[in-house]
C-alpha positions in Angstrom: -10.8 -19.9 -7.3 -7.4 -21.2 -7.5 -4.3 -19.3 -6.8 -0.8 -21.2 -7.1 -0.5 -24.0 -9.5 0.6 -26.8 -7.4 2.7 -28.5 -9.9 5.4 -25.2 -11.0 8.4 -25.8 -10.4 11.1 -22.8 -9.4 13.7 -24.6 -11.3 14.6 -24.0 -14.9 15.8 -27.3 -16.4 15.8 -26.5 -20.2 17.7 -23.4 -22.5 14.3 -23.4 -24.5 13.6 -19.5 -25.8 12.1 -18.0 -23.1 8.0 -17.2 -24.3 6.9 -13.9 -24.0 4.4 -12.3 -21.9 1.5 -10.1 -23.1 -1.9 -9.1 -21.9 -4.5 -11.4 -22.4 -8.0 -11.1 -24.1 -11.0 -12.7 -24.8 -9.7 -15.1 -28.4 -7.2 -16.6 -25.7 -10.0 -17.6 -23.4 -10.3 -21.2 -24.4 -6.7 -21.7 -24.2 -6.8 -20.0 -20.7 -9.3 -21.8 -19.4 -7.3 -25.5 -20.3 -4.5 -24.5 -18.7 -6.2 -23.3 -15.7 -8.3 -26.0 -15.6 -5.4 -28.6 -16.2 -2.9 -27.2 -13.7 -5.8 -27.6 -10.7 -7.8 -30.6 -11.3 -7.1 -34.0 -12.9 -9.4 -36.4 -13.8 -8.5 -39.1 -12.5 -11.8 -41.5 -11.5 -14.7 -39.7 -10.7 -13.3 -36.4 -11.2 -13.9 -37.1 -14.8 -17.2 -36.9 -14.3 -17.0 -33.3 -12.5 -14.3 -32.3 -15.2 -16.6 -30.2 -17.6 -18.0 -28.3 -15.0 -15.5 -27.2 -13.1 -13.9 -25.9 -16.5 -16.7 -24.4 -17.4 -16.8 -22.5 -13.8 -13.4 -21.6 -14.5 -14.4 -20.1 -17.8 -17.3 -18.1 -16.7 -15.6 -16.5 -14.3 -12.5 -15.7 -16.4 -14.5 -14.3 -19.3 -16.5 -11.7 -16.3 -12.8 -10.7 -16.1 -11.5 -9.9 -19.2 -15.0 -8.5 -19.9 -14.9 -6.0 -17.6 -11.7 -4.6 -18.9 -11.1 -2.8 -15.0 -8.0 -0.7 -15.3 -7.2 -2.1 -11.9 -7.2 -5.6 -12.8 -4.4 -7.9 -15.4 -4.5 -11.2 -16.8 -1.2 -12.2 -18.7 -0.5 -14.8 -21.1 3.2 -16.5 -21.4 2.9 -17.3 -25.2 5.7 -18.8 -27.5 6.0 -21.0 -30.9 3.7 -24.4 -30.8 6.0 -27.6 -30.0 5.1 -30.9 -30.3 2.4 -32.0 -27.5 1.2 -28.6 -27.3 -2.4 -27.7 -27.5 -2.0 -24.4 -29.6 -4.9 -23.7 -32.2 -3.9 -20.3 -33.4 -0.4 -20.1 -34.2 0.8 -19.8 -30.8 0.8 -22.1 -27.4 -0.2 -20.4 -23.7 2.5 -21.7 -22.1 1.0 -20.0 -18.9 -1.1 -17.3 -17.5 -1.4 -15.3 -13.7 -4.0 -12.3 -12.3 -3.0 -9.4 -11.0 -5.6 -7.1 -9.6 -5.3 -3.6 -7.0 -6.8 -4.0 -3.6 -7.2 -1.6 -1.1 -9.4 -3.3 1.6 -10.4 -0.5 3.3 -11.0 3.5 1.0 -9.4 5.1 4.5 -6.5 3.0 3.9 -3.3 3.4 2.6 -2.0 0.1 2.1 -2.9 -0.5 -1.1 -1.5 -3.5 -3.5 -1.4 -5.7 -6.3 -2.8 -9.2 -5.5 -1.6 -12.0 -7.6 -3.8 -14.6 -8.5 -4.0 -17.3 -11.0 -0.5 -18.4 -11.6 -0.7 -21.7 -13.4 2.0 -23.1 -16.8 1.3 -26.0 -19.4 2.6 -29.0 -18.3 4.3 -28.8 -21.9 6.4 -25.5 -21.0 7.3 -26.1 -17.4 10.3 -26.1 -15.8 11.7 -23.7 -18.4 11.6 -20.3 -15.7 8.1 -19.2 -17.0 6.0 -18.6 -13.8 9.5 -16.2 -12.7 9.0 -14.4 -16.1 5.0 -14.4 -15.6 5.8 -13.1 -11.6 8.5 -10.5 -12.9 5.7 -9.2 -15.4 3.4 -8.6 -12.8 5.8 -6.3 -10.7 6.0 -4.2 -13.8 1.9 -4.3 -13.5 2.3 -2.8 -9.7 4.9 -0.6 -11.5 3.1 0.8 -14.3 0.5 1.6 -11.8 2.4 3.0 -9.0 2.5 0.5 -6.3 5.4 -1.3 -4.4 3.2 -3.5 -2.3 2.4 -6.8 -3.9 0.7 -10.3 -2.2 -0.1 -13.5 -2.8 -1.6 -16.6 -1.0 -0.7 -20.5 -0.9 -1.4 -23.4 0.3 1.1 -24.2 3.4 1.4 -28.1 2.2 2.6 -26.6 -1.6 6.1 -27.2 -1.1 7.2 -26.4 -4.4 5.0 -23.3 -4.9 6.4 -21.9 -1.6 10.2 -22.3 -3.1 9.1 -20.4 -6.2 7.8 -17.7 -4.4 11.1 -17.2 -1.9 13.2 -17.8 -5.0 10.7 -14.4 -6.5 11.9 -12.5 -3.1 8.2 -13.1 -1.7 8.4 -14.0 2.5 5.4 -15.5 4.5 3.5 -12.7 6.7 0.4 -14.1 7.4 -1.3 -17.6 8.3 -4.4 -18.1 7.7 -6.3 -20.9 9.7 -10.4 -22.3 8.4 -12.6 -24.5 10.1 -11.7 -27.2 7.4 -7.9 -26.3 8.4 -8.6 -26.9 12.5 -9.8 -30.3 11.8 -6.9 -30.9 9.7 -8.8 -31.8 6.3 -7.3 -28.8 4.5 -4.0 -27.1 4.5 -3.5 -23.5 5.9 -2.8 -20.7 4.0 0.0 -18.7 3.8 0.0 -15.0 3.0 3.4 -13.9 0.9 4.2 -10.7 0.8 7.0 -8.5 -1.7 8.1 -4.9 -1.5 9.1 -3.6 -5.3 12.4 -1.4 -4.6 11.6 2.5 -5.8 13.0 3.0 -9.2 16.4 4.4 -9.2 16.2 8.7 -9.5 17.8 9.5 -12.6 21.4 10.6 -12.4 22.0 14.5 -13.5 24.4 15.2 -15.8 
């Protein structure tokens, strides 16, 4: 599945009101899924062809997710007010969406932390600061359930994807080498890593 659209941006070029960011469900799916979909494959030649069924994938997959309603798993959707070129159906566009899920890889260990997955905005709504405000909404995720520790992966080559992240206060901890990597037909991955400051103590009077 895909993690990091490749085409966000970490620049904010417009003033445009700022969508806001709630938890998705299942009447957004279709909406989800084209953005997703969109922000990770084109369709350019014979990718039309493969199109439908990689969106359906997508969708499947997706719909497990919000179907399972896990109290350890989030999917959030940036909406705002439809504008011209946007694909909204229901009185408001997804201007984007991102995962965030609790791991613990091992029960004996201690390091759990929020994975973020998923990130991906509307070509319509980029470059307006929206995969920050989706990133800053999943800190309050790790927040809401208690944990500081939260990762990410991307693809080394994802130049602008890598900025976003640093600009997020996310640093590189891991790389990741594949088969498909050693014989240079596929990027590495990079593992990106962010420690939530405690919240402040309240002050006593």
């Amino acid at each position: 599945m895909v993690q990091a659209d490749p085409n966000i941006s970490p620049l904010s070029a417009s003033a445009a009101p700022q969508p806001h960011v709630r938890p998705a469900n299942l009447r957004d799916l279709d909406r989800l899924t084209d953005v997703l979909t969109a922000s990770f494959y084109d369709r350019d030649g014979w990718r039309l062809w493969v199109y439908p069924f990689i969106r359906l994938g997508i969708y499947e997959d997706l719909k497990q997710r919000l179907k399972a309603q896990s109290p350890r798993y989030a999917c959030l959707a940036a909406v705002a007010t439809p504008t011209a070129g946007s694909t909204a159906t229901h009185g408001e566009a997804i201007a984007g969406t991102v995962e965030a899920s609790l791991r613990q890889p091992w029960p004996w260990q201690g390091d759990r932390h929020v994975y973020i997955s998923n990130l991906a905005v509307d070509q319509t709504f980029r470059r307006q600061g929206i995969a920050i405000t989706l990133l800053r909404s999943c800190e309050q995720v790790a927040q809401r359930w208690g944990i500081r520790e939260l990762q990410l992966h991307v693809m080394e080559d994802n130049l602008a994807a890598r900025a976003l992240y640093r600009k997020a206060g996310f640093s590189v901890v891991q790389t990741e080498d594949s088969p498909a990597s050693w014989l240079g037909l596929q990027a590495r991955r990079l593992m990106m890593h962010k420690t939530l400051q405690p919240p402040p103590h309240p002050t006593k009077p």
